[in-house]
BAKOLBA-452796 format. One record per residue: residue number from 0; x, y, z of N, C-alpha, C in turn; residue in one letter. Coordinates in nm, 4 decimals. Layout:
+-----+----------+----------+----------+----------+----------+----------+----------+----------+----------+------+
: pos :      nc1 :      nc2 :      nc3 :     cac1 :     cac2 :     cac3 :      cc1 :      cc2 :      cc3 : code :
+-----+----------+----------+----------+----------+----------+----------+----------+----------+----------+------+
: NUM :        X :        Y :        Z :        X :        Y :        Z :        X :        Y :        Z :    A :
...
+-----+----------+----------+----------+----------+----------+----------+----------+----------+----------+------+
***
This chain:
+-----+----------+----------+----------+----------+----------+----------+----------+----------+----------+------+
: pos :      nc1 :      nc2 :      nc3 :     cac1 :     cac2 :     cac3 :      cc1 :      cc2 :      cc3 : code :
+-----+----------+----------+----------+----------+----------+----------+----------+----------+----------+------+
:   0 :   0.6353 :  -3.6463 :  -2.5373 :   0.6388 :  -3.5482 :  -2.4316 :   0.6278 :  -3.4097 :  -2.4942 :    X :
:   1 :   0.5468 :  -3.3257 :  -2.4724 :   0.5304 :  -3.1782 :  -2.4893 :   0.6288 :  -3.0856 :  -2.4445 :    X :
:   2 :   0.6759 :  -3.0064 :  -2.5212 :   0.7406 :  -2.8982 :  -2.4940 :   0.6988 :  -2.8083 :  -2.3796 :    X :
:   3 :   0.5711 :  -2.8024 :  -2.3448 :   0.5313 :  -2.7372 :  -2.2268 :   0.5993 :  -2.8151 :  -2.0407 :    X :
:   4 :   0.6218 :  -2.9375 :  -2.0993 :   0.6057 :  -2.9989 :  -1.9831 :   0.7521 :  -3.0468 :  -1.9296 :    X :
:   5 :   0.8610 :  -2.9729 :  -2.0158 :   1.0169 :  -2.9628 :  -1.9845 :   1.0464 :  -2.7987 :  -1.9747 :    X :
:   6 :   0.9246 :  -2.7048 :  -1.9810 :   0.9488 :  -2.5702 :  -1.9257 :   0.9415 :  -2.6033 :  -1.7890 :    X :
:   7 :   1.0526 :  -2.5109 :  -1.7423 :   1.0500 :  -2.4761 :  -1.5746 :   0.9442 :  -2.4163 :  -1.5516 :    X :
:   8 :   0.8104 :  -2.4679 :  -1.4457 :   0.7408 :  -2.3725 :  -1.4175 :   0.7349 :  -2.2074 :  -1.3368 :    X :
:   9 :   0.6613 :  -2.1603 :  -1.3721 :   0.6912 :  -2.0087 :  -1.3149 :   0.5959 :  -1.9911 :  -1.2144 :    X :
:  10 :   0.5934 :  -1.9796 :  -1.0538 :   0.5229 :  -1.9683 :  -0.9696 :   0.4616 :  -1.8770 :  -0.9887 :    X :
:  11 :   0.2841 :  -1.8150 :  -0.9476 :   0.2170 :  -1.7372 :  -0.9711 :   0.2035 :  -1.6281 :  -0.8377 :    X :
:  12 :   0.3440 :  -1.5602 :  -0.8047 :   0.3364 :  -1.4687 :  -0.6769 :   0.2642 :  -1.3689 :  -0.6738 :    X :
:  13 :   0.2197 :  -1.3106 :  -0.8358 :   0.1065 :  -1.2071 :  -0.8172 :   0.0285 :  -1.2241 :  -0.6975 :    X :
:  14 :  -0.0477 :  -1.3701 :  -0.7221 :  -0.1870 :  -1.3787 :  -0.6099 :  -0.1186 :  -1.3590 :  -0.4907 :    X :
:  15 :   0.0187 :  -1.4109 :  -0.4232 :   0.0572 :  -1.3780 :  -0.3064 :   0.0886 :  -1.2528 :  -0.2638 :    X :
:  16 :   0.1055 :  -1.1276 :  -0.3876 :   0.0774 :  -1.0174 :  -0.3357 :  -0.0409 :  -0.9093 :  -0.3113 :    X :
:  17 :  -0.1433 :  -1.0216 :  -0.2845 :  -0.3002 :  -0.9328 :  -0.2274 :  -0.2339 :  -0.9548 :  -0.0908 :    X :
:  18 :  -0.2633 :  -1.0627 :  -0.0456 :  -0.2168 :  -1.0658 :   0.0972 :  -0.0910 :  -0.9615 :   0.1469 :    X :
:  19 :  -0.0094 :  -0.9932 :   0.0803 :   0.0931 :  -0.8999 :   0.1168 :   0.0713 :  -0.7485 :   0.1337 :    X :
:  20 :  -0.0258 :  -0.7328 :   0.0356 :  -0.0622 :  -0.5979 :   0.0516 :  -0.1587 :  -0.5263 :   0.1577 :    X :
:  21 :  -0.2402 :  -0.6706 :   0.1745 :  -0.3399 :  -0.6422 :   0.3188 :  -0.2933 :  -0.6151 :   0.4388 :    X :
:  22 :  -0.1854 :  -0.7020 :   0.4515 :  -0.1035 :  -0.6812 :   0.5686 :  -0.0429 :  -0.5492 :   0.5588 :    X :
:  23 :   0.0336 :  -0.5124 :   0.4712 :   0.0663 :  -0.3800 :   0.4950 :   0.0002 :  -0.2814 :   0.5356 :    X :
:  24 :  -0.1199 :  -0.2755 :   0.4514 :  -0.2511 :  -0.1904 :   0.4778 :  -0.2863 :  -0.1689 :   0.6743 :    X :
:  25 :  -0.2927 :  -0.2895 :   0.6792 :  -0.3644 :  -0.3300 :   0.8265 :  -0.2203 :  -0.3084 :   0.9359 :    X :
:  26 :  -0.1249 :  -0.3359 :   0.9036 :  -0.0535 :  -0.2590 :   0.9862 :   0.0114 :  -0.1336 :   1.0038 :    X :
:  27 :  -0.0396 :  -0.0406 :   0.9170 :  -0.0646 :   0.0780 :   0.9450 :  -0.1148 :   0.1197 :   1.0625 :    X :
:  28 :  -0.2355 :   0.0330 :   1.0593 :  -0.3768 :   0.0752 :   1.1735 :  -0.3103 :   0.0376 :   1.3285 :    X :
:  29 :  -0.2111 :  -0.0767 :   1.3206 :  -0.1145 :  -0.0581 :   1.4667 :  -0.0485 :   0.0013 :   1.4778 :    X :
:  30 :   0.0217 :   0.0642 :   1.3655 :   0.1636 :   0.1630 :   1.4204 :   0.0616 :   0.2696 :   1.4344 :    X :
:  31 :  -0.0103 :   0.3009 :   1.4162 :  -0.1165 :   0.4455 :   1.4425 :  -0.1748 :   0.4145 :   1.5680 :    X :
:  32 :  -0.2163 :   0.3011 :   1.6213 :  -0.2278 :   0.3043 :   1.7709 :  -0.0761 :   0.3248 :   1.8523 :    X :
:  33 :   0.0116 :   0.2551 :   1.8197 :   0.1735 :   0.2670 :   1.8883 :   0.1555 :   0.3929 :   1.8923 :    X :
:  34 :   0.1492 :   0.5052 :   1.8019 :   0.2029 :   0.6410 :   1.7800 :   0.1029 :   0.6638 :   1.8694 :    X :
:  35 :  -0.0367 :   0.6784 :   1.8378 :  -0.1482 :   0.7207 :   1.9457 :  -0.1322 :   0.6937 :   2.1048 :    X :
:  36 :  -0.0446 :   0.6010 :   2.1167 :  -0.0140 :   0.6225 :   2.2605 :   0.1177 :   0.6278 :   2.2881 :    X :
:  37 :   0.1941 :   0.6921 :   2.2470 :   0.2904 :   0.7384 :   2.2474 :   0.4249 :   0.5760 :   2.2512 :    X :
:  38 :   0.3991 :   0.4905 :   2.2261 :   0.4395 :   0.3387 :   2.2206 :   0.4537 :   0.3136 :   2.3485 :    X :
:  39 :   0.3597 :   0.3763 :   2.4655 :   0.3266 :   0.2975 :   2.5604 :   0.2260 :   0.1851 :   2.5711 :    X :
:  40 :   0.2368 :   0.0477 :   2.5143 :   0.1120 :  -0.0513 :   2.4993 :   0.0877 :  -0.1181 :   2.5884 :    X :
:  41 :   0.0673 :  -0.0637 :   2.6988 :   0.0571 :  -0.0567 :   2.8341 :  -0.0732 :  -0.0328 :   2.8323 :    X :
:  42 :  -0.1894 :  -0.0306 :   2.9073 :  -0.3187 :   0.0452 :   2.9169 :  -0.4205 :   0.0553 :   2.8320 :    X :
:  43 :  -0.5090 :   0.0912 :   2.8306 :  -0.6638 :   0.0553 :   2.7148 :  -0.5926 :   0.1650 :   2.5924 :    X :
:  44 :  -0.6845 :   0.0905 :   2.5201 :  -0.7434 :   0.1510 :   2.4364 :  -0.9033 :   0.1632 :   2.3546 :    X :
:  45 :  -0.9567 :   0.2751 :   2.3415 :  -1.1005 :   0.3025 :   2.3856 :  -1.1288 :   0.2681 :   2.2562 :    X :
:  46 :  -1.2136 :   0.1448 :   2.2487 :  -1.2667 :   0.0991 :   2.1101 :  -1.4314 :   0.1126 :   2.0779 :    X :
:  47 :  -1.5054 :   0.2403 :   2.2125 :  -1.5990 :   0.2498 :   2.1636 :  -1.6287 :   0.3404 :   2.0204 :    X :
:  48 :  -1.5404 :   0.4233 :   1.9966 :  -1.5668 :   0.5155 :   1.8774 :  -1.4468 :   0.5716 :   1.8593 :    X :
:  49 :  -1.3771 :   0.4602 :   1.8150 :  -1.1893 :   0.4637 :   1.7833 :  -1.1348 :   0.5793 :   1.6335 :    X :
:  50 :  -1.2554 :   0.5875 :   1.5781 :  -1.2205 :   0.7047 :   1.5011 :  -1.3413 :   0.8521 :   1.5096 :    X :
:  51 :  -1.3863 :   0.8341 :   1.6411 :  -1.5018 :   0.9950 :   1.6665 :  -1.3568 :   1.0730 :   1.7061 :    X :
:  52 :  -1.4441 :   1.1988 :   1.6896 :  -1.3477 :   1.3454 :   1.7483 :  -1.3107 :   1.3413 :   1.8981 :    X :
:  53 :  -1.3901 :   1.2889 :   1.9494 :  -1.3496 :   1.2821 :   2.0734 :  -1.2686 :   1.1458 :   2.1185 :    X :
:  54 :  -1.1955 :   1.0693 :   2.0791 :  -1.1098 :   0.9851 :   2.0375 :  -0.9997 :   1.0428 :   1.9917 :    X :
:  55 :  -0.9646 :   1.1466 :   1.9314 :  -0.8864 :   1.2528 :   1.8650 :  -0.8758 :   1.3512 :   1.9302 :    X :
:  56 :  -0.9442 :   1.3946 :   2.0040 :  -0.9218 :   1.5022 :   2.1152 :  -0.8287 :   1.4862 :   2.2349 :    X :
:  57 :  -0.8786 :   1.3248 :   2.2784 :  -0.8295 :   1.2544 :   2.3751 :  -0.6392 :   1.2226 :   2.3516 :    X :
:  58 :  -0.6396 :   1.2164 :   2.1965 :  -0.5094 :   1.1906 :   2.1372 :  -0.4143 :   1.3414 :   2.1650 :    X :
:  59 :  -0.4694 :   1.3590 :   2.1173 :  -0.4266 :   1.5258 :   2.0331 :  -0.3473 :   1.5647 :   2.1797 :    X :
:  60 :  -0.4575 :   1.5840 :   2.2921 :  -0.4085 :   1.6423 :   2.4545 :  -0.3216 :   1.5553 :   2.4513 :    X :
:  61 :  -0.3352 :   1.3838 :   2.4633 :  -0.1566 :   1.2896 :   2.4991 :  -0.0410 :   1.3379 :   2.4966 :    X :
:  62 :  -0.0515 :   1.3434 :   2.3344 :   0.0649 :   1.3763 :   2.2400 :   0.0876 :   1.5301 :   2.2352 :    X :
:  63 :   0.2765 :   1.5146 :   2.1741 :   0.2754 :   1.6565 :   2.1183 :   0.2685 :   1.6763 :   2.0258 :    X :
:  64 :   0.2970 :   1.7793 :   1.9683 :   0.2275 :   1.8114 :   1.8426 :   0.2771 :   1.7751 :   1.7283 :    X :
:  65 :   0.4434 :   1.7294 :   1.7443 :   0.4570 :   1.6588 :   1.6420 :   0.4272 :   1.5479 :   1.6226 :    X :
:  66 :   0.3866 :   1.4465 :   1.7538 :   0.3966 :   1.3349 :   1.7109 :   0.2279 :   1.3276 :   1.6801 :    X :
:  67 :   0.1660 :   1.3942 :   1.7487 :   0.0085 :   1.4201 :   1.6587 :   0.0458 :   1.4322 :   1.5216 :    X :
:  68 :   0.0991 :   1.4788 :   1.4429 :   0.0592 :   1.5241 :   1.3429 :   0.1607 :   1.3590 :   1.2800 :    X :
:  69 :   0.2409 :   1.2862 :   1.2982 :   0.2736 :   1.1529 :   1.3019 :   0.1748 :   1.0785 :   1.3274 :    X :
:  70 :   0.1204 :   1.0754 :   1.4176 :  -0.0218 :   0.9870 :   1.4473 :  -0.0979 :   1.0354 :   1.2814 :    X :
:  71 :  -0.1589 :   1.1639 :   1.2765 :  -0.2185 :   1.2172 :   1.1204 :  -0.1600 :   1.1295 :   1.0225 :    X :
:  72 :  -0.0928 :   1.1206 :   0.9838 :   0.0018 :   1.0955 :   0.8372 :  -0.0025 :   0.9186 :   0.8450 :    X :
:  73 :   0.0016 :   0.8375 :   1.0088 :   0.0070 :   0.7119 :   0.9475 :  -0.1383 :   0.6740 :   0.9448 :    X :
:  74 :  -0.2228 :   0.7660 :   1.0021 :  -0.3529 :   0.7070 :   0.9879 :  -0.4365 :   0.7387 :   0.8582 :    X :
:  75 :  -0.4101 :   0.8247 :   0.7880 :  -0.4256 :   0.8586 :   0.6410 :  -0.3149 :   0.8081 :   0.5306 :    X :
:  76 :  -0.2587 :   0.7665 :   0.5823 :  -0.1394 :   0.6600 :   0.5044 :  -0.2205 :   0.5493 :   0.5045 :    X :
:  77 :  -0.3037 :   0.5391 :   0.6225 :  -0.3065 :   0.3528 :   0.6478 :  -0.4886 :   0.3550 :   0.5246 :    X :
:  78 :  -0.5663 :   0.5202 :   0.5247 :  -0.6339 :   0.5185 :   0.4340 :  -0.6422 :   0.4905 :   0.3350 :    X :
:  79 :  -0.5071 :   0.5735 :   0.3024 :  -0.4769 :   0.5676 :   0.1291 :  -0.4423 :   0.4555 :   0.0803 :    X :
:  80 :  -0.4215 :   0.3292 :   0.1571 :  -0.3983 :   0.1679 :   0.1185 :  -0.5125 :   0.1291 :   0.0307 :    X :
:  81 :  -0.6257 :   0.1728 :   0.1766 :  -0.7302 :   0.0693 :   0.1187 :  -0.8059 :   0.1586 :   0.0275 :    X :
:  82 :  -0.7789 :   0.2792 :  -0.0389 :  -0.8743 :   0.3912 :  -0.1506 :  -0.7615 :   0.3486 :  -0.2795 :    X :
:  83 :  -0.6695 :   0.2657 :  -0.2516 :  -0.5912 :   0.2151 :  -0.3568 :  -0.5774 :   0.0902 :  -0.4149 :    X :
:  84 :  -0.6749 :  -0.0146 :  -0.3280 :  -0.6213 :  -0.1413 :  -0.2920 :  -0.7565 :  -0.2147 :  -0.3901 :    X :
:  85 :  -0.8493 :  -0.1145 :  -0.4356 :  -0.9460 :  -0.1987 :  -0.5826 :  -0.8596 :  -0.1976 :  -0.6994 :    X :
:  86 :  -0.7925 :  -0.0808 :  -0.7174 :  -0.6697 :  -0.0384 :  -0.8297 :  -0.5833 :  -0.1656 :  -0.8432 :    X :
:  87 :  -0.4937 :  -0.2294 :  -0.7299 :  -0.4063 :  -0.2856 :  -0.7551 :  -0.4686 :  -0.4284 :  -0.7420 :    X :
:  88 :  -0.5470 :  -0.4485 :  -0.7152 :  -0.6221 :  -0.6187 :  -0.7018 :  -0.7084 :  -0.6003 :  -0.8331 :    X :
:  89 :  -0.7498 :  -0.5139 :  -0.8615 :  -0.8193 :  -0.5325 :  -0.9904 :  -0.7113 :  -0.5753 :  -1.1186 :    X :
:  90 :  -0.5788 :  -0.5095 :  -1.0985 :  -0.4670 :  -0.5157 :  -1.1797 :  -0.4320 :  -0.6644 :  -1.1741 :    X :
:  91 :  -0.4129 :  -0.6639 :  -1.0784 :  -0.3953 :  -0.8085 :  -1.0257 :  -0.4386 :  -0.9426 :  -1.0941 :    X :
:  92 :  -0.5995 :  -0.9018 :  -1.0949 :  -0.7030 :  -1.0336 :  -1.0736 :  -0.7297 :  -1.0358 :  -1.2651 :    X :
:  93 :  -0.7005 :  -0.9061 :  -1.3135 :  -0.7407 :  -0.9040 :  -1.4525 :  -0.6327 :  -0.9217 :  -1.5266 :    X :
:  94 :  -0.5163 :  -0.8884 :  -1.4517 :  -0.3875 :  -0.9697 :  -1.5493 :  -0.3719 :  -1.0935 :  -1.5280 :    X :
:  95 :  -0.4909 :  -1.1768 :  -1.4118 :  -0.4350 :  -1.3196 :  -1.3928 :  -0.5590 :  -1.4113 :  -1.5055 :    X :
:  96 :  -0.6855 :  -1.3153 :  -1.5348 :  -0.8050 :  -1.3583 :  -1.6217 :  -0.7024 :  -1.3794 :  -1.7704 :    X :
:  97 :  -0.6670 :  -1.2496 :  -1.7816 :  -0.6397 :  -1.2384 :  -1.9200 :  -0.4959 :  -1.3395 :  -1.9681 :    X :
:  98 :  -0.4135 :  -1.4402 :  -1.8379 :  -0.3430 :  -1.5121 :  -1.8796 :  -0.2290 :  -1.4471 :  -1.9106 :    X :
:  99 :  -0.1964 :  -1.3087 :  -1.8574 :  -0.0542 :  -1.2185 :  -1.9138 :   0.0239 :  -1.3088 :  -1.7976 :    X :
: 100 :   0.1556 :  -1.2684 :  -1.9148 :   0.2759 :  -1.3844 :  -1.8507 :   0.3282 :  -1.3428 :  -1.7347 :    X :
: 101 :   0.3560 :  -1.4339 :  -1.6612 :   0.4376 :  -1.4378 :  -1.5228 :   0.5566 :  -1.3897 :  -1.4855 :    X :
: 102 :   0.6258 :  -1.4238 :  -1.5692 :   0.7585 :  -1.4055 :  -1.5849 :   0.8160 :  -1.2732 :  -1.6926 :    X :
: 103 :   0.9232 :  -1.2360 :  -1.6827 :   1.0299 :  -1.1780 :  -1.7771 :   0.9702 :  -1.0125 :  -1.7109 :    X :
: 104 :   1.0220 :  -0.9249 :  -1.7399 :   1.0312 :  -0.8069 :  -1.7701 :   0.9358 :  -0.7329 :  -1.7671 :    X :
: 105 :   0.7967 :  -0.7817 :  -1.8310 :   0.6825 :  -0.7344 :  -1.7929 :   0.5693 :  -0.8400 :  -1.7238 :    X :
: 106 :   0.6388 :  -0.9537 :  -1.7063 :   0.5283 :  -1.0338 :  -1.6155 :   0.4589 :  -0.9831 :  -1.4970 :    X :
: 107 :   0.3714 :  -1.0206 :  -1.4785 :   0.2404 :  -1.0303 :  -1.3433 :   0.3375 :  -1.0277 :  -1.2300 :    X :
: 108 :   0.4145 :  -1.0890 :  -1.2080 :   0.5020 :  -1.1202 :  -1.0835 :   0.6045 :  -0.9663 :  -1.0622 :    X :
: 109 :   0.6990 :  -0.9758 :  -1.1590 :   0.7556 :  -0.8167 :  -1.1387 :   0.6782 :  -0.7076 :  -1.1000 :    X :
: 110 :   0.5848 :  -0.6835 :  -1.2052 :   0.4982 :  -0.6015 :  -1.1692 :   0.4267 :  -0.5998 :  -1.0004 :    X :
: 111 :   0.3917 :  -0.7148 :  -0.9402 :   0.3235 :  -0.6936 :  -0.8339 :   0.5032 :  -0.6902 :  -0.7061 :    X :
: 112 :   0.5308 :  -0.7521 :  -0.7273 :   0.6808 :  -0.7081 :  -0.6498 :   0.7168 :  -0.5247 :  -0.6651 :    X :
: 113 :   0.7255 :  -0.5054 :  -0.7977 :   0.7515 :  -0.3509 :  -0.7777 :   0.6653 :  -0.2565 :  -0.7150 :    X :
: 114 :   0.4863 :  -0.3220 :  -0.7840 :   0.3981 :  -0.2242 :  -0.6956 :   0.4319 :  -0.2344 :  -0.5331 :    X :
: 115 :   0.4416 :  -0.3467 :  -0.4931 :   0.4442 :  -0.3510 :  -0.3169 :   0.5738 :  -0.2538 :  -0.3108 :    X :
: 116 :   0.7023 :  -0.3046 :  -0.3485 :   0.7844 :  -0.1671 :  -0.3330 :   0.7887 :  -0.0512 :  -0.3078 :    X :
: 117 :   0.6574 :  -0.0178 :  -0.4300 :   0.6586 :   0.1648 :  -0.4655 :   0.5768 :   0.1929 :  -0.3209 :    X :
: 118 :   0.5065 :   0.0826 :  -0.3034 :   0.4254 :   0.1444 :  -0.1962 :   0.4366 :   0.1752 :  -0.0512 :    X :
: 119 :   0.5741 :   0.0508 :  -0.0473 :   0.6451 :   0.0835 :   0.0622 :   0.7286 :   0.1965 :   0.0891 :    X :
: 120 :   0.8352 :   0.2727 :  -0.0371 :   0.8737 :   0.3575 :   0.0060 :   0.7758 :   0.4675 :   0.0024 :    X :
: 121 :   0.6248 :   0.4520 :  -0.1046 :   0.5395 :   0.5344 :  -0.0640 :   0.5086 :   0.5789 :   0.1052 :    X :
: 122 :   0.4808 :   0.4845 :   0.1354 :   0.4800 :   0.4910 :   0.2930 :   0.5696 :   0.5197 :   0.3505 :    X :
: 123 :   0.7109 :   0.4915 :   0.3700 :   0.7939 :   0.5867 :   0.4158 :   0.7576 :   0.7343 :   0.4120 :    X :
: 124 :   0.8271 :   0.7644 :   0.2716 :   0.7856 :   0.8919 :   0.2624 :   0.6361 :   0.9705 :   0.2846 :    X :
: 125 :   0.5470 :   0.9109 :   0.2964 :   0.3872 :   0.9807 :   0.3813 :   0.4598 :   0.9933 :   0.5118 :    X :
: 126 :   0.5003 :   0.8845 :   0.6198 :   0.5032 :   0.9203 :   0.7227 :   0.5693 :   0.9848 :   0.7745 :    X :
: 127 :   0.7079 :   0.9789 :   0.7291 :   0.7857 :   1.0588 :   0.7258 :   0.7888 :   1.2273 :   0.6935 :    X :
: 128 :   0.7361 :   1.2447 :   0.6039 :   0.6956 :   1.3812 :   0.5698 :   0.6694 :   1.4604 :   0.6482 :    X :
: 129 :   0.7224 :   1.5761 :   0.6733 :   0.6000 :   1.6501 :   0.8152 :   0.6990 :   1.7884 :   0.7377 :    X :
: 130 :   0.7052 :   1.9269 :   0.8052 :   0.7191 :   2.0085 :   0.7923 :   0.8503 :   2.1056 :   0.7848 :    X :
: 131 :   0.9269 :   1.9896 :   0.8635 :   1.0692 :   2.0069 :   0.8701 :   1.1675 :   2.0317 :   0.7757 :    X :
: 132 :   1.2486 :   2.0576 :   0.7510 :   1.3366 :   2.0991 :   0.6578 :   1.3642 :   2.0562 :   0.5032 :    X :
: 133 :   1.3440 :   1.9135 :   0.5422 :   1.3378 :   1.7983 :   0.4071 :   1.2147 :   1.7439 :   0.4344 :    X :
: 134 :   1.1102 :   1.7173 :   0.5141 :   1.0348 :   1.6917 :   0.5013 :   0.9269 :   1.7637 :   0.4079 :    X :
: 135 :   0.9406 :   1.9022 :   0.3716 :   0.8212 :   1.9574 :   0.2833 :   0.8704 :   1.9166 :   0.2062 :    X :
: 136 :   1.0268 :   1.9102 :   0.1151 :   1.0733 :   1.8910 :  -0.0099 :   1.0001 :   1.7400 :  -0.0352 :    X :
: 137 :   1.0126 :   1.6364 :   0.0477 :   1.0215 :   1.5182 :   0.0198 :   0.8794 :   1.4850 :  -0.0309 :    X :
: 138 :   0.7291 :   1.5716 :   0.0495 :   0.6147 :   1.5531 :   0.0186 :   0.6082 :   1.5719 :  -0.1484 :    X :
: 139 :   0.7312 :   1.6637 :  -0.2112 :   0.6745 :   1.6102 :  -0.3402 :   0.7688 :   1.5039 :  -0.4403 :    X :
: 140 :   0.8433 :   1.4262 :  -0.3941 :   0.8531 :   1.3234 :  -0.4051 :   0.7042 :   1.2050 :  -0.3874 :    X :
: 141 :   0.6429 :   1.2205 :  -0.2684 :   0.5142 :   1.1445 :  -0.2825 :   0.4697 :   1.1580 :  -0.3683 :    X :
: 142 :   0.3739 :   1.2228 :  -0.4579 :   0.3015 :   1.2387 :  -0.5292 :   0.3500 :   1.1667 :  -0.6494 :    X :
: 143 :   0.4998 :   1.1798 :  -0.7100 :   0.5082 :   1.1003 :  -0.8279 :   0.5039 :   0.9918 :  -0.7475 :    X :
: 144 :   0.5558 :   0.9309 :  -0.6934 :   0.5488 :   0.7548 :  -0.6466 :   0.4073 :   0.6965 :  -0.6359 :    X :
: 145 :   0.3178 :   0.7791 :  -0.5946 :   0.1652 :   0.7208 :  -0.5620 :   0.1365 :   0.7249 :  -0.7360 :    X :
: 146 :   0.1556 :   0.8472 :  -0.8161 :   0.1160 :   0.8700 :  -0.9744 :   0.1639 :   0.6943 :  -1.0325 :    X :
: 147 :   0.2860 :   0.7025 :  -1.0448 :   0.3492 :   0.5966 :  -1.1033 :   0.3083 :   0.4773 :  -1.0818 :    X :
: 148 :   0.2876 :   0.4323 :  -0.9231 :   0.1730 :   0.3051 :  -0.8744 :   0.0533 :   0.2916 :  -0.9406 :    X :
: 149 :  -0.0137 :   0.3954 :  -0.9443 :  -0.1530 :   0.3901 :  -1.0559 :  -0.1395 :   0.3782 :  -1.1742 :    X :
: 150 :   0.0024 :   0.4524 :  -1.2465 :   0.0083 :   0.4077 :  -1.4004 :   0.0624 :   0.2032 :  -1.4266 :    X :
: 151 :   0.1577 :   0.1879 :  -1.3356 :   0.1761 :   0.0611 :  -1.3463 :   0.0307 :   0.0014 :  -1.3214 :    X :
: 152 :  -0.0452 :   0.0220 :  -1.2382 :  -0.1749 :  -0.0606 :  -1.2790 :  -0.2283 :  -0.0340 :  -1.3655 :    X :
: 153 :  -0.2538 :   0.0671 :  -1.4110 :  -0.3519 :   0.0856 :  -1.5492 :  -0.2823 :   0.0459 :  -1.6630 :    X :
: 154 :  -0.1502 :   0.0572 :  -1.6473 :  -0.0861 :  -0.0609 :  -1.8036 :  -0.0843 :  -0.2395 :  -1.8009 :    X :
: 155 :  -0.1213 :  -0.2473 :  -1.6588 :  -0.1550 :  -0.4508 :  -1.6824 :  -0.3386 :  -0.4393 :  -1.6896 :    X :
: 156 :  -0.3783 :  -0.3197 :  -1.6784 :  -0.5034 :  -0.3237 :  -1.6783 :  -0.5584 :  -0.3397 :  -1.8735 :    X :
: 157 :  -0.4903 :  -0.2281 :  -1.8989 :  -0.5023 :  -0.2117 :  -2.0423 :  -0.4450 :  -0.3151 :  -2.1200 :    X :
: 158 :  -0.3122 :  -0.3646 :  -2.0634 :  -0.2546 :  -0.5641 :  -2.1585 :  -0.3685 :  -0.6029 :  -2.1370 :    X :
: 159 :  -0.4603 :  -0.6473 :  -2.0100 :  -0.4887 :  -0.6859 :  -1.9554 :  -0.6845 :  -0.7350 :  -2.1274 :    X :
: 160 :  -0.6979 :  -0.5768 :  -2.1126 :  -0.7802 :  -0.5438 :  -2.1892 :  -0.7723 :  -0.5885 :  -2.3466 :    X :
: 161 :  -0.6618 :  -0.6091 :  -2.3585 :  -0.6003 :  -0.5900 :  -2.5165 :  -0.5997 :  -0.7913 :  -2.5228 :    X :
: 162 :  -0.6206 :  -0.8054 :  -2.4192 :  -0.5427 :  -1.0203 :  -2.4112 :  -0.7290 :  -1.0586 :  -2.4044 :    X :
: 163 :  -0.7562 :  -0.9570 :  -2.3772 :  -0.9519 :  -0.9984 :  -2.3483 :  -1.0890 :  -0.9884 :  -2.4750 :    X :
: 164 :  -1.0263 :  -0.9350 :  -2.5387 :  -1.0827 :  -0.9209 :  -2.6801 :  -1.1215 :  -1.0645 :  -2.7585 :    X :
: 165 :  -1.2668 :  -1.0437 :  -2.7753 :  -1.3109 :  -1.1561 :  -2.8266 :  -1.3569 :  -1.1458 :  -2.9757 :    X :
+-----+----------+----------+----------+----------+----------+----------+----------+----------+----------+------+
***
């Protein structure tokens, strides 16, 4: 019997956090309709040209102005998923090529658990943010959390690079 085959195996949750991350992404795009109609989900919604100006005009008059500018923040929140989401699947898919370990401290698995994290309280804090008292302070809190999400990918990118060398 092999020593490999009395190790406990280590489940591979990386891959389960693409999905996880899609979903997050994509439900952005409902709480930005909720907000767009003020969470009355009652009545249409106009899906001929759901992101023209005049779709936004139509919003803008609904709402007031704060919660317009709430509607703003989750619908460019729900952007910044997917202008992020080659970054962290590439991290992903190239730490799963290159065979970096699963487990411990710097495994594939921590790593994709913490990224979904960062990105969640990333998202808090986007939507949250607005102009208010703690809200300007907090906008720069965003910026390191989104920074730090990109450096954790570019260091399983670079193991990633270093395990690929032929």
């Amino acid at each position: 019997m092999s020593s490999s085959s009395l190790e406990t195996p280590i489940h591979n949750y990386s891959i389960l956090a693409l999905p996880a991350y899609m979903t997050l992404a994509y439900s952005l795009h409902f709480v930005s309709i909720a907000v767009a109609k003020n969470f009355n989900l009652r009545g249409s919604w106009d899906q001929s040209n759901p992101r023209g100006t005049q779709n936004a005009d139509v919003i803008r008059k609904r709402l007031s102005p704060e919660r317009f500018r709430t509607y703003e923040r989750v619908r460019a929140c729900h952007a910044n998923y997917f202008e992020t989401m080659p970054t962290f699947y590439g991290a992903v898919i190239l730490g799963n090529v290159a065979r970096l370990p699963l487990g411990g401290k710097h495994g594939l698995n921590r790593f994709a658990l913490s990224y979904l994290g960062l990105r969640v309280v990333h998202m808090v804090l986007y939507i949250g943010t607005d102009r208010g008292a703690m809200g300007g302070k907090l906008s720069y809190v965003r910026a390191p959390v989104f920074i730090y999400g990109l450096w954790m990918c570019m260091e399983v990118m670079f193991r990633a690079a270093k395990e690929l060398v032929y």
